[in-house]
ZAMARGU-4260 file (C-alpha; in steps of 0.2 Angstrom, whole numbers, plus 5000, padded with zeros to 4 digits):
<rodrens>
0) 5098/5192/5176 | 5115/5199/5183 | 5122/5212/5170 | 5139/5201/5170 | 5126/5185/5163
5) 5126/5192/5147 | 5145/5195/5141 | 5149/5177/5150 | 5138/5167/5139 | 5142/5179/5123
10) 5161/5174/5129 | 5158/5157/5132 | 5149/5154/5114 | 5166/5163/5107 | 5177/5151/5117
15) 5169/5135/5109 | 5168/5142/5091 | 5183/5146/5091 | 5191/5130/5099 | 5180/5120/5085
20) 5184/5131/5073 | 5205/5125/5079 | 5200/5108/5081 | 5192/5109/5060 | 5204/5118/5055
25) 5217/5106/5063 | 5209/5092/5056 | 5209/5099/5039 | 5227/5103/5040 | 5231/5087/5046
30) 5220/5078/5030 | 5230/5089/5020 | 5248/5081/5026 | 5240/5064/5025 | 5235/5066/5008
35) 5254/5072/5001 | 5262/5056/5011 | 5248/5046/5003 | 5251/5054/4987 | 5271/5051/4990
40) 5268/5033/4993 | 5260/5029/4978 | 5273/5036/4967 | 5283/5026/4975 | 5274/5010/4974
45) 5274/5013/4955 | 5292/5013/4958 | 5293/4998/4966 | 5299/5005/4983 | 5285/4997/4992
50) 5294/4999/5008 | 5296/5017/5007 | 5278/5018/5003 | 5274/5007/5019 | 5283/5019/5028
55) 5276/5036/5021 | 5256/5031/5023 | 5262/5025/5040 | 5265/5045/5043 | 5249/5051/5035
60) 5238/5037/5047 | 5247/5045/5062 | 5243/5063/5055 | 5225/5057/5051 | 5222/5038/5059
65) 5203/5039/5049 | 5211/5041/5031 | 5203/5028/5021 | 5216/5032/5008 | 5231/5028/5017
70) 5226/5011/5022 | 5222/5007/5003 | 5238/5012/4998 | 5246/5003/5011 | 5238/4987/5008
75) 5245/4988/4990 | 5263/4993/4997 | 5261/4978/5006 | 5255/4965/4993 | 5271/4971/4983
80) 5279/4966/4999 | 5272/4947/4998 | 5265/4952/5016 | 5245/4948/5012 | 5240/4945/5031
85) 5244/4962/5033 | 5236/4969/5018 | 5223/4959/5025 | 5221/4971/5040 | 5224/4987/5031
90) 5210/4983/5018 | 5198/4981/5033 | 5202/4995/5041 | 5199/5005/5026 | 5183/4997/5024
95) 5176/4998/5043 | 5182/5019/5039 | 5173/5019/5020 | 5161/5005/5019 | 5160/5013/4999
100) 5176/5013/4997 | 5179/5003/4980 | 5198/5003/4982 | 5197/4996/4998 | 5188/4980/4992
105) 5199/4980/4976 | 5216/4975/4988 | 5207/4964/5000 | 5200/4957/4985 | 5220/4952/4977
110) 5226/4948/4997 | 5214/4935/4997 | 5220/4930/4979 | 5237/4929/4984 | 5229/4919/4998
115) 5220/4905/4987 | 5205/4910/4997 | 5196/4915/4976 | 5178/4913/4983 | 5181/4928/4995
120) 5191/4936/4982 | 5177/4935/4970 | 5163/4940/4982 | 5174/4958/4986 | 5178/4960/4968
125) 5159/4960/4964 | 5154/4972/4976 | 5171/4983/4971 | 5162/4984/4953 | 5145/4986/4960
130) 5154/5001/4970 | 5160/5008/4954 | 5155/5002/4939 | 5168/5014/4930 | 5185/5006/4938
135) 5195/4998/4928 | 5206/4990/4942 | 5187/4984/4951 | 5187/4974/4933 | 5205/4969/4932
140) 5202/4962/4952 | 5187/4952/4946 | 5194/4947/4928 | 5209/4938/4939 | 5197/4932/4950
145) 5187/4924/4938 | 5202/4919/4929 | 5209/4907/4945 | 5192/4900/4946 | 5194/4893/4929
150) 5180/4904/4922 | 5190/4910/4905 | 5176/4918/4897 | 5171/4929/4914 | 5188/4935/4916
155) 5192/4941/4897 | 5174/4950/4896 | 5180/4958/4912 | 5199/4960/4905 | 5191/4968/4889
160) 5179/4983/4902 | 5195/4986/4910 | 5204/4991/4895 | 5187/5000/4887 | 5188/5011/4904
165) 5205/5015/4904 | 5217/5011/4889 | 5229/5017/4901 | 5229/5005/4913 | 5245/4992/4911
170) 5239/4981/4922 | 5223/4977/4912 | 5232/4971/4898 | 5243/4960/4908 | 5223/4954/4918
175) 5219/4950/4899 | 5235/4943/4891 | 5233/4931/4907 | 5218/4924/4901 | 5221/4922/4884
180) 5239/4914/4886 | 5235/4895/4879 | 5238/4878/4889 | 5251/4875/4875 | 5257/4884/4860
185) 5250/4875/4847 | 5232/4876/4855 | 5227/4892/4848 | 5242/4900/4841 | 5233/4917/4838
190) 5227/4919/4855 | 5247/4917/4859 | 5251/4932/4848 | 5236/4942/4854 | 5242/4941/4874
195) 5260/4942/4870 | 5253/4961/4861 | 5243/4964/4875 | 5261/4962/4886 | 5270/4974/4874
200) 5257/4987/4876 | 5258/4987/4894 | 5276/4986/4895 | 5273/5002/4883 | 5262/5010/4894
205) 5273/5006/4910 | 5292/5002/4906 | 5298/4998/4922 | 5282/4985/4926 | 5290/4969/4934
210) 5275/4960/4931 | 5275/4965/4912 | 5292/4957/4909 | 5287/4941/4920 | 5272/4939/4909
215) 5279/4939/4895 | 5294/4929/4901 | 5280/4915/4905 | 5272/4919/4888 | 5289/4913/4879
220) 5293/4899/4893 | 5274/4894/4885 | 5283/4894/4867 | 5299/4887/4873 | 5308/4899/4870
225) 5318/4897/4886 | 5331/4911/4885 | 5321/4924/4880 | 5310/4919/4895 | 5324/4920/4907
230) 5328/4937/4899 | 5313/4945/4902 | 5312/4937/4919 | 5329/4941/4925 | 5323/4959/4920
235) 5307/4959/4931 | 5318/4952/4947 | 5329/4968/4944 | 5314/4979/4943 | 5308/4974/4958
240) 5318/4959/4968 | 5305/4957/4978 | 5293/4950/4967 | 5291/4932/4970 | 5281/4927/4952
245) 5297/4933/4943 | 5308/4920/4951 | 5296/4907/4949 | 5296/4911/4930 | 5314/4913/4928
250) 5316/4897/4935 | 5304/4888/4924 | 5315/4897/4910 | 5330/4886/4918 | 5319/4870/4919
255) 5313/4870/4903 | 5332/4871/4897 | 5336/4856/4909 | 5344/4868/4922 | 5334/4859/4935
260) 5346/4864/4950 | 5345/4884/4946 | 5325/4882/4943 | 5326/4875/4962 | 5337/4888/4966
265) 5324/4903/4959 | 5310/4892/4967 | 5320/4895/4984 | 5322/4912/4984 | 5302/4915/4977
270) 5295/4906/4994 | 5309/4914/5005 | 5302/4931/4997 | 5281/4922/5000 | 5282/4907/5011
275) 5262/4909/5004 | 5266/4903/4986 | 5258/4886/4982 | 5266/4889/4964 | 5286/4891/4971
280) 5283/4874/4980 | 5276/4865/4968 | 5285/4869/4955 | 5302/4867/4966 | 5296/4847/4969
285) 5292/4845/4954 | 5311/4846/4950 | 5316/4838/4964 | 5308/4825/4953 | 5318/4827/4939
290) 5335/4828/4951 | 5328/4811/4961 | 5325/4818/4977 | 5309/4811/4978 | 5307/4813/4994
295) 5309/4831/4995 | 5297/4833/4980 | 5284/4824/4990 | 5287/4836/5005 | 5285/4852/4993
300) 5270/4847/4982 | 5262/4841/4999 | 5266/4859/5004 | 5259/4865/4989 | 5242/4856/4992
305) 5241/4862/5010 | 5243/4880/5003 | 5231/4880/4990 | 5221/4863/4990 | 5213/4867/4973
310) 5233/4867/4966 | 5229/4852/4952 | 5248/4853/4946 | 5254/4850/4965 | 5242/4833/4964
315) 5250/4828/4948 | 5268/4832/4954 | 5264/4822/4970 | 5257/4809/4959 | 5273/4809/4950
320) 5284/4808/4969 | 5272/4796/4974 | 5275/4784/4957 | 5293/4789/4961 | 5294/4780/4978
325) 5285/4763/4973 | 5267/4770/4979 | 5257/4767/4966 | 5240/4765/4974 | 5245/4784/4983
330) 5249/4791/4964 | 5232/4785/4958 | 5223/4796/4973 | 5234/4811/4969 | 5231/4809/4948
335) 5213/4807/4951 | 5210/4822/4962 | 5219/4832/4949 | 5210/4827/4935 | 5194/4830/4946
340) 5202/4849/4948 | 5206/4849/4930 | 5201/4839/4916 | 5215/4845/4904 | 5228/4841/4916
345) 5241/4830/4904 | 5252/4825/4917 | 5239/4819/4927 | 5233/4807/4916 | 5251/4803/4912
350) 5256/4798/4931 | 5239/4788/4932 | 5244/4777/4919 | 5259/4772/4924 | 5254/4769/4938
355) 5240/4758/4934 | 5252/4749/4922 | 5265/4746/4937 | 5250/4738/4947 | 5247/4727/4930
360) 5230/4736/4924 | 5237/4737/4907 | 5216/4742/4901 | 5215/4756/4912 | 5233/4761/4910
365) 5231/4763/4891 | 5215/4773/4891 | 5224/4785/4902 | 5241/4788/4893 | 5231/4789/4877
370) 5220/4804/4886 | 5237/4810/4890 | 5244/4811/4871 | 5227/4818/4866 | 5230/4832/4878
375) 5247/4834/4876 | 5254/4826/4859 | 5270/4834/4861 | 5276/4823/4879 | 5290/4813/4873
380) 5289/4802/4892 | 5269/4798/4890 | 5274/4789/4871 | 5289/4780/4882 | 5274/4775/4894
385) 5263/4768/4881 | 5278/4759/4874 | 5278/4750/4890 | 5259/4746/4888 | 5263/4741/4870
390) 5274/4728/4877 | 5266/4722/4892 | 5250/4718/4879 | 5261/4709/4866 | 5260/4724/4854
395) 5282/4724/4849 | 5277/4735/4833 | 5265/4748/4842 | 5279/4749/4858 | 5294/4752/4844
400) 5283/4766/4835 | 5280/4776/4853 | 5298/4775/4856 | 5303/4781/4841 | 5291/4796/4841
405) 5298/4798/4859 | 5315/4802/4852 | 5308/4812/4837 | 5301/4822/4851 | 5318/4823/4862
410) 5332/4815/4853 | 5340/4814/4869 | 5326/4804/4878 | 5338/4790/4888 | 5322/4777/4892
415) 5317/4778/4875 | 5335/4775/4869 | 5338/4759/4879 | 5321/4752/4875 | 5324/4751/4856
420) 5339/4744/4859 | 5332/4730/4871 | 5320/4725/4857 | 5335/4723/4847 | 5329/4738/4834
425) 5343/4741/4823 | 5353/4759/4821 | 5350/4761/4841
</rodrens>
């Protein structure tokens, strides 16, 4: 071997440590910047400033384009920004990066939430928990899960680990005031008090938490305590104007106080902020209802259905447009397929009964408003409809009792009113 051989090779092996010694080095230091933009972004996203968080984990996956971490965090920037497709894609990529990664199934497993897709939803929140048995936000994605399947007794097991794991965690009360918020007040009147102490405490342990004050805007709209509701909402909108569910429960504040043209207002401005939002439609046609635009409430609660076909109060608001514009048969279909989606679903039964009273099945109309009161005894317009029934059997006494309880319940029930006064009822 040449005497030169030698000191080449030696030379050469020193060449390439050293330049993978740059290239680690390098890629360590360029971790290290990821890792404070990444850090950056999610004090930020607990501000609120999603889009500055967008922004700064789009600089750390430029420094370091296999960071897990940054495409979490900027899937969660982006659900704060209603822009779910997106999140979508981020959690993937995270994934395809970090197959283990239990955060990364913890936002796919809320974009596809946010995407009425809650079979997906549940399968990734599963395996987020599987992942990492001690995250509390794997149980709050799975508690909520649960909770929009309708499996109550899942989600606050689940609610109830998340707060064990971390009684720091906001957002695990919220998960578990969710579930435990009643159909109506007077259903269980503790399990009121106990979600509306769960909102409390998270709004203690995160002040500035839009969702906290929306949550508990709905929990008062839920007692009707309209004004407080639109309070608390109108707080959550300032916290953070992008998020959509504050609108949606500031407007319900309005409807339930008969401002039905600002709750279409607030409805506007939540599907402008998520064109995705089954609830923002449904809930605007079902006040196009109340302002006699049927036909634009048909349009919206069709929407509704198209966005999340498992929506049972866009069937029964449909059912209401479809009773509305003379087609009875149609709000039959529509009241049946959401009783099939929900058996407690009041209006439903409601809106079915009228209907078959209109087509003259007087039998079949009063088993349904009757279901309908038993459900719901507070619903001043179902004892109106029964009063109908009433009638249309011969029954004057039983009609005049409905529409008298009709006005104990809402003295300034107009149908009721002229009803008495038809039957000739004195004082009316």
């Amino acid at each position: 071997m040449p005497r030169w051989v030698l000191p080449a090779v030696i030379g050469l092996v020193v060449l390439i440590i050293v330049i993978v010694l740059a290239v680690v080095l390098t890629a360590e230091s360029n971790r290290d910047k990821a890792a404070k933009y990444v850090t950056q972004a999610t004090a930020l996203i607990k501000k609120h400033r999603f889009e500055q968080a967008v922004t700064d984990c789009g600089k750390a996956i430029k420094l370091d384009p296999k960071y897990p971490d940054a495409y979490v965090t900027r899937a969660r920037a982006l659900i704060g920004l209603n822009q779910f497709d997106k999140a979508m894609l981020d959690s993937n990529k995270a994934i395809t990066l970090d197959p283990e990664n239990a955060r990364a199934y913890v936002q796919r497993a809320r974009s596809y939430m946010n995407l009425y897709d809650d079979d997906k939803a549940l399968k990734d929140s599963i395996k987020a928990v599987r992942l990492d048995s001690l995250s509390s936000d794997a149980y709050v994605a799975r508690s909520e899960t649960y909770y929009d399947l309708g499996e109550n007794d899942k989600a606050l097991t689940d609610s109830n680990k998340a707060v064990e794991l971390d009684p720091s965690n906001a957002e695990a009360y919220l998960a578990r005031a969710e579930v435990r918020l009643p159909e109506f007040e007077e259903e269980n009147e503790g399990d009121l008090k106990k979600a509306l102490a769960d909102v409390n405490k998270a709004l203690k342990l995160d002040p500035e938490s839009a969702h906290a004050y929306s949550d508990r805007a709905w929990a008062y709209n839920k007692m009707q305590q309209y004004d407080k509701a639109f309070a608390d909402a109108s707080k959550a909108v300032e916290l953070d104007p992008n998020y959509a569910s504050g609108y949606v429960t500031r407007g319900y504040a309005s409807g339930g106080k008969g401002e039905y043209e600002k709750e279409i207002a607030d409805d506007a401005k939540a599907i402008e902020l998520n064109p995705k939002s089954s609830t923002a439609y449904n809930n605007r046609g079902s006040n196009y209802n109340m302002v006699g635009q049927y036909d634009k409430a048909y349009a919206d609660t069709t929407k509704a259905i198209e966005l999340d076909p498992k929506n049972a109060y866009a069937y029964s608001n449909r059912s209401a447009s479809d009773n509305n514009l003379q087609k009875f048969n149609e709000a039959i279909t529509d009241a049946s397929k959401a009783i099939e989606l929900d058996p407690k679903d009041s209006v439903a039964f409601s809106e079915r009964g009228y209907a078959y009273y209109r087509l003259n099945n007087n039998g079949q109309a009063m088993a349904d408003t009757n279901k309908s009161l038993e459900l719901n005894p507070q619903d001043a317009v179902t004892y109106v409809d029964r009063g109908y029934i009433y009638e249309a059997l011969g029954q004057r006494d039983n009609a005049i009792a409905d529409y008298k309880h009709a006005l104990e319940l809402n003295p300034g029930d107009a149908m009721a009113k002229q009803s008495l006064q038809r039957l000739g009822v004195p004082g009316y």
